[in-house]
DOLUM-305112 format. One record per atom (N, C-alpha, C, O, CB): residue in one letter; x, y, z. Coordinates in steps of 0.2 Angstrom, whole numbers, plus 5000, padded with zeros to 4 digits. Glycine has a CB too. Layout:
N
AXYZ/...
//
This chain:
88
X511051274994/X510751275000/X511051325005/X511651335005/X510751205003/X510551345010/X511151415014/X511351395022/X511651415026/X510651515016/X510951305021/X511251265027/X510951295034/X511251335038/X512151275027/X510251265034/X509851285040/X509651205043/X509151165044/X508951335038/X510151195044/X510151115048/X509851135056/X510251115061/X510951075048/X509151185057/X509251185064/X509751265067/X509651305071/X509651115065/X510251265062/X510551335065/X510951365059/X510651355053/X511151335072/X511451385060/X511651435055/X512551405052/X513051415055/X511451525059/X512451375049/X513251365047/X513751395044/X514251365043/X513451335044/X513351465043/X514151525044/X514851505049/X515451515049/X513651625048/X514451475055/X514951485059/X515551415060/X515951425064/X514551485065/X515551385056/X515851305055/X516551345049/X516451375044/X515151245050/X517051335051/X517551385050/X517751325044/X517951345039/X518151425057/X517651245046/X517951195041/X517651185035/X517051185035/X517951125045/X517851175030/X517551195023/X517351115024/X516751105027/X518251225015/X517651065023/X517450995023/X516850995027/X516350995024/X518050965026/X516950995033/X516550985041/X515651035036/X515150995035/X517151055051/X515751105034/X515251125032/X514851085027/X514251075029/X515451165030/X515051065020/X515151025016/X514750945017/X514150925015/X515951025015/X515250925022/X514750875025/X513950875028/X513450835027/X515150855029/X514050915031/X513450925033/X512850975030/X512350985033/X513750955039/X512851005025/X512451025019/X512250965016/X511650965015/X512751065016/X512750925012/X512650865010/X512250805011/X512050765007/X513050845010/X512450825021/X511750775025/X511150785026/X510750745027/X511850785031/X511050875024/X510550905024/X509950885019/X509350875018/X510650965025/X510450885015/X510150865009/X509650805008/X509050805006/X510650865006/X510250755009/X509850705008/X509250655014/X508950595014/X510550665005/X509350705020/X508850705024/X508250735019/X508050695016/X508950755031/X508150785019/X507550835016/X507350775009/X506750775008/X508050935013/X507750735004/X507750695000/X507450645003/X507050624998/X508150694998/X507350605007/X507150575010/X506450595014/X505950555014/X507550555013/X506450635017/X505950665016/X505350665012/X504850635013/X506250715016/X505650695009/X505150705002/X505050635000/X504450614999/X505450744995/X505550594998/X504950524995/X504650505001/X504050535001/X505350434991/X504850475005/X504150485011/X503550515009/X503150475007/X504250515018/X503550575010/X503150615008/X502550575002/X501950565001/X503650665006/X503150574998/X502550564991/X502550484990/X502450464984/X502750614981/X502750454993/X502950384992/X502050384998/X501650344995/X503950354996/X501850415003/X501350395005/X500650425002/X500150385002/X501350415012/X500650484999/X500450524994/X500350484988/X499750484985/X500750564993/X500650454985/X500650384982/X499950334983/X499450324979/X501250344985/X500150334987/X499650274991/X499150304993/X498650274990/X500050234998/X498850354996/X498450364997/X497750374993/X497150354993/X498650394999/X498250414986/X498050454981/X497650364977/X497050344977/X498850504975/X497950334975/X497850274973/X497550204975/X497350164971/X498350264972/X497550184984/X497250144986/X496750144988/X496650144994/X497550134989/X496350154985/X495450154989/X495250104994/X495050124999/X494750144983/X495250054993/X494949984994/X495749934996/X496249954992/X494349944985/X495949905000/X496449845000/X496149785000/X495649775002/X496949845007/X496549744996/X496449684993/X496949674993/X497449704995/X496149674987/X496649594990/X497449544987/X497849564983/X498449564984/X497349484983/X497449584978/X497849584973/X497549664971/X497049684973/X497749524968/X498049724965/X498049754964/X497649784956/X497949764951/X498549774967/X497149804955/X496749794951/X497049834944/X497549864944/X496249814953/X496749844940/X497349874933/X497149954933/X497549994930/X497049834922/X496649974938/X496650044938/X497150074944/X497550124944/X496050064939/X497150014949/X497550054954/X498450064951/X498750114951/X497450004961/X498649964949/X499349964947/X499350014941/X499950024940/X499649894944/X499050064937/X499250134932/X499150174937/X499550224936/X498650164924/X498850184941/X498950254946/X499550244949/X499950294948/X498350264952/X499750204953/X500250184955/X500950224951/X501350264953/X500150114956/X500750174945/X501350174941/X501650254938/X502150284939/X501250124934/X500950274935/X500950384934/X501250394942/X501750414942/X499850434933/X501050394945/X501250444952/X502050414953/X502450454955/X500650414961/X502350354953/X502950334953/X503550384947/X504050404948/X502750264951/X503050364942/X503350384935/X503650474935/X504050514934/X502650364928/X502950474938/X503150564940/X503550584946/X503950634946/X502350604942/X503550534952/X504050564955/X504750554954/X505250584955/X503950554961/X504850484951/X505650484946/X505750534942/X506350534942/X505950424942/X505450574938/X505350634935/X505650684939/X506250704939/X504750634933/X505050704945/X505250754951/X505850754950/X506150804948/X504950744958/X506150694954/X506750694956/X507150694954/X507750704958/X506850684959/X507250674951/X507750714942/X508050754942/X508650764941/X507350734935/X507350814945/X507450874941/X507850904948/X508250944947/X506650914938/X507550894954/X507950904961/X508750884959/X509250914958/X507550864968/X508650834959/X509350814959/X509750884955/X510050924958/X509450724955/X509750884946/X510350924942/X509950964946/X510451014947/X510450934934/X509450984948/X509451064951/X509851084955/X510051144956/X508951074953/X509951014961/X510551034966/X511151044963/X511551094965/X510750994972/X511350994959/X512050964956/X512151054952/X512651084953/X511950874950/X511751094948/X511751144946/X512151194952/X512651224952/X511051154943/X511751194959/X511551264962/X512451254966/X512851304966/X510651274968/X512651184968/X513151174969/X513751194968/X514251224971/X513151134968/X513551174960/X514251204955/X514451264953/X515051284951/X514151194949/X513751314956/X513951374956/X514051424961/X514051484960/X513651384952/X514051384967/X514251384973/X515151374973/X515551414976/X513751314977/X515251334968/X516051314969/X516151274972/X516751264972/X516551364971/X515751214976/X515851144978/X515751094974/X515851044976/X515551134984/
//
């Protein structure tokens, strides 16, 4: 990440203090994103609201679920990768 929280953290001289605050970024933008597809979700899948949820909706549900623990799988080692080769 090159740490655009808003401005530019070249300038944060504290390795820690930096660190932290990339780390924050992170899991903002992570949050983020399930929002994101956590309502995408629902949209994609809810047609009609009822009581109860019908056997087409709970498999749509479940695939769009299923795929974004997948997604974020792949985000996750992807950071844990780009990190490592960052040297943090």
């Amino acid at each position: 990440m090159n740490g655009d929280l808003g401005g530019n953290l070249e300038g944060i001289a504290d390795p820690q203090l930096r660190s932290f605050i990339e780390k924050e970024t992170h899991k903002q933008k992570f949050q983020v994103l399930v929002h994101g597809l956590t309502e995408q979700c629902w949209d994609k899948c809810m047609d009609r609201p009822s009581t109860r949820l019908d056997h087409k909706t709970e498999m749509c549900l479940l695939n769009c679920v299923e795929r974004f623990l997948d997604t974020s799988n792949y985000i996750i080692n992807r950071m844990e990768r780009s990190s490592d080769l960052m040297g943090n």
